[in-house]
Residue, then its C-alpha position, 0 to 999 in steps of 0.5 A: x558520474x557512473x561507474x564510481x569505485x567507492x569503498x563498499x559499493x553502492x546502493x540503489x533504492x526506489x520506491x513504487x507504488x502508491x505514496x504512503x507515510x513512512x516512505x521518506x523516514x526509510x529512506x533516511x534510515x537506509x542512507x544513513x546507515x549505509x554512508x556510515x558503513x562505507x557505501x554510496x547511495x543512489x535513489x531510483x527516481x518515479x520507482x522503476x520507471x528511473x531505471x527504464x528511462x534512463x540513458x546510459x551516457x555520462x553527457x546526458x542529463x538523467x537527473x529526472x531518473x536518479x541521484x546521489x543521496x546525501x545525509x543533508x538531502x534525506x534529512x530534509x525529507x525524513x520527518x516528511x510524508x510521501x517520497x521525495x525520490x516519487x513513484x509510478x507504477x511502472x512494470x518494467x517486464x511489461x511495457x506499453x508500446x507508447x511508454x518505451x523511451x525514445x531511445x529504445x524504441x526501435x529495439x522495442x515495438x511490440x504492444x507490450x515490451x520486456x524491458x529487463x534486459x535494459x534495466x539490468x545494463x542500468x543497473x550495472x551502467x550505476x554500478x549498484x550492487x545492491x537494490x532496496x526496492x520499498x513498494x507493495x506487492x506489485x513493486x516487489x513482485x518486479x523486485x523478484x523478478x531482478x533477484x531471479x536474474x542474479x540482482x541482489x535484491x533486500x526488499x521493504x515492504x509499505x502498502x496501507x492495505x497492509x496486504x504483502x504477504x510474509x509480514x504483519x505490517x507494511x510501511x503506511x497501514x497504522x497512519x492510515x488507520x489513524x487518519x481513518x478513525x480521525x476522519x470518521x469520527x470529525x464525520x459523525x457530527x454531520x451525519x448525526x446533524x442529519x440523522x443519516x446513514x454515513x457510508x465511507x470508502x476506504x483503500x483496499x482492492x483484495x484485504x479488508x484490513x482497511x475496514x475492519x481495524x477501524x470498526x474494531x477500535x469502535x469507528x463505525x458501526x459495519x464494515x464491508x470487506x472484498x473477502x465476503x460478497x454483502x448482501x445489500x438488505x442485510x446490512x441495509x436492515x444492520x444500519x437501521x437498527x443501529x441508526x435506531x439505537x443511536x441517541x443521534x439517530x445516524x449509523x456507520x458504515x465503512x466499505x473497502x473499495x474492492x468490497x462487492x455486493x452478492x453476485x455483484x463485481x468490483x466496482x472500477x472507475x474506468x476499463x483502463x488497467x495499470x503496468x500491473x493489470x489493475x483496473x482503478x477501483x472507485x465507485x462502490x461507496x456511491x453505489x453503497x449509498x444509493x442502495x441503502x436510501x433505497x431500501x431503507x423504507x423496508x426497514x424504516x416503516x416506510x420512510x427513506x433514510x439518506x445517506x452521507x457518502x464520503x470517499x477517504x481516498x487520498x486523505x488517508x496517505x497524505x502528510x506526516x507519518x504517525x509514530x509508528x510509521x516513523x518508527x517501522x520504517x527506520x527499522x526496516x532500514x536498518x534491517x536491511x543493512x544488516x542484511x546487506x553487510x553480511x552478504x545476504x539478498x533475496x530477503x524481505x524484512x519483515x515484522x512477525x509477532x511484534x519481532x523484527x525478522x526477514x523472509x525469503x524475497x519470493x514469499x511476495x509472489x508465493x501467496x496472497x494476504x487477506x482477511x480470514x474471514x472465518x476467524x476474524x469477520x462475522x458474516x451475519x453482523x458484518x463487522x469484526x469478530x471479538x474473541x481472545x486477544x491474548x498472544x495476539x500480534x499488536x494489529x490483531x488480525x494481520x499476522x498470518x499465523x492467526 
């Protein structure tokens, strides 16, 4: 039932995006805590989109678009990977013609709707007080968007791109780089069977942190990264000489899946764009491979030298989370009910510098995170710069203050 006086309050939360390990543990967290402290919980089912299909009316059956969080529920699911509460990348500020409710279509007809106005009676109709979205860029950028209409809004940042702007680390990056490093290196005996070039796509559409944590923990032997357009001959001529020195005769090559060749474009499997104006990138890795093969006689005295081309895609943000993706997550929960028992929103809880802290909300928005290229990627060599690691965050290169 909706509109339930409970002795603090109540507490919405979702998760948006695409699924990473971590969610569900932060989930927990949230939930525990806030029942301990006195409130009741709900989780926004499939991210936004539970608060713009829903039917404000007690009879009607909602249960695809939220439901009541008890400690038995989320305990089940805490020690699990993706998100039992499921996620879209739902922008309720922009809204497809064809994606309005049946209910509200005959309020909303335009070619792309705002939606705002029913997610906010929503929200009231559930009698949420505070909203914990956990979610990328994307998510949370819609999460600055209700705290600007007076929402009180404490947001958790999970991307495996690691790249929202404000904190050193997202939900989901550090079992991405495990499973990354684990796949490549089970990968290596194939292309060392063969003697050939392995090329490996990875996640990231803007930040190449994807890539180069990897390469600097010694799984590949270059990376591409979407912060510095490849020049094809060059890293074709890297590879070969690497391949050379190899006693097994293969080379690695990890490329983020917004990397793009000199003067090229991202690569995207098709011209349709999400909620969010993104175009699905895939395809970059085959195009990688095919030039390599290409141009390698060049290099090679004249003879070719194929390629193993994997694209890692969703084996790096299935199953259970690391420990540290177990770990994070339960803090930020908890961060964020700090927040919340001393009356504070518009936050994004935050690591920075190894220290838990929080942010202004809109820092989402302010600013983008990527690779600095300059002080943490070697243009020539195509691979991580090694320099100083004293007084370094434990990732490295992912704070913004350097």
């Amino acid at each position: 039932m909706a509109n339930i006086n409970v002795k603090k309050g109540v507490i919405g939360i979702l998760t948006g995006g695409g699924d990473v390990p971590g969610l569900n543990p932060a989930i927990r967290a949230v939930t525990f805590r806030a029942l301990r402290e006195g409130y009741e919980v709900i989780g926004i089912r499939r991210g936004w989109a539970g608060l713009v299909d829903m039917v404000r009316d007690e009879k009607h059956d909602n249960s695809d678009n939220y439901q009541r969080l008890s400690e038995d529920v989320v305990n089940r699911a805490g020690r699990t990977g993706g998100t039992f509460l499921h996620s879209s990348r739902t922008n309720p500020g922009r809204v497809s013609k064809n994606s309005v409710p049946e209910h509200l279509k005959g309020q909303f007809n335009a070619e792309k709707n705002d939606l705002t106005p029913e997610v906010l009676k929503n929200l009231a109709w559930l009698g949420i007080e505070y909203m914990i979205p956990i979610g990328g860029d994307d998510t949370l950028s819609y999460g600055v968007r209700l705290y600007q209409e007076g929402v009180r809004v404490v947001a958790i940042p999970k991307t495996m791109d690691n790249d929202v702007p404000g904190t050193d680390y997202c939900i989901g990056f550090s079992t991405c780089i495990t499973r990354t490093i684990q796949m490549t290196n089970s990968l290596r005996t194939s292309a060392g069977s063969h003697e050939r070039f392995m090329v490996l796509e990875v996640f990231g559409r803007y930040a190449g942190f994807t890539a180069m944590l990897p390469t600097m923990a010694g799984a590949a032997n270059r990376c591409v990264i979407p912060e510095h357009n490849f020049d094809i001959e060059q890293l074709t001529e890297l590879l070969t000489h690497d391949r050379k020195k190899n006693p097994s005769r293969y080379s690695i090559v990890l490329v983020s899946e917004g990397a793009m060749f000199k003067g090229g474009e991202m690569i995207f499997q098709r011209d349709a764009a999400d909620a969010f104006g993104h175009k699905k990138l895939g395809g970059i890795g085959d195009l990688v491979s095919e030039e390599l093969t290409a141009h390698s006689p060049k290099f090679n005295n004249g003879k070719k030298i194929d390629c193993i081309n994997q694209k890692l895609g969703y084996l790096v943000r299935c199953g259970d989370p690391d420990a540290i993706d177990s770990i994070v997550p339960m803090a930020y929960g908890n961060l964020a009910l700090d927040l919340i028992l001393n009356r504070i929103h518009g936050r994004l809880v935050v690591l920075k510098n190894g220290r838990y802290d929080n942010m202004p909300i809109d820092t989402v928005t302010a600013t983008k995170k990527v690779v600095n290229v300059k002080e943490h990627y070697n243009i020539e060599r195509l691979r991580p710069v090694y320099q100083s690691f004293e007084m370094k965050p434990l990732f490295l290169m992912t704070s913004e203050l350097g």
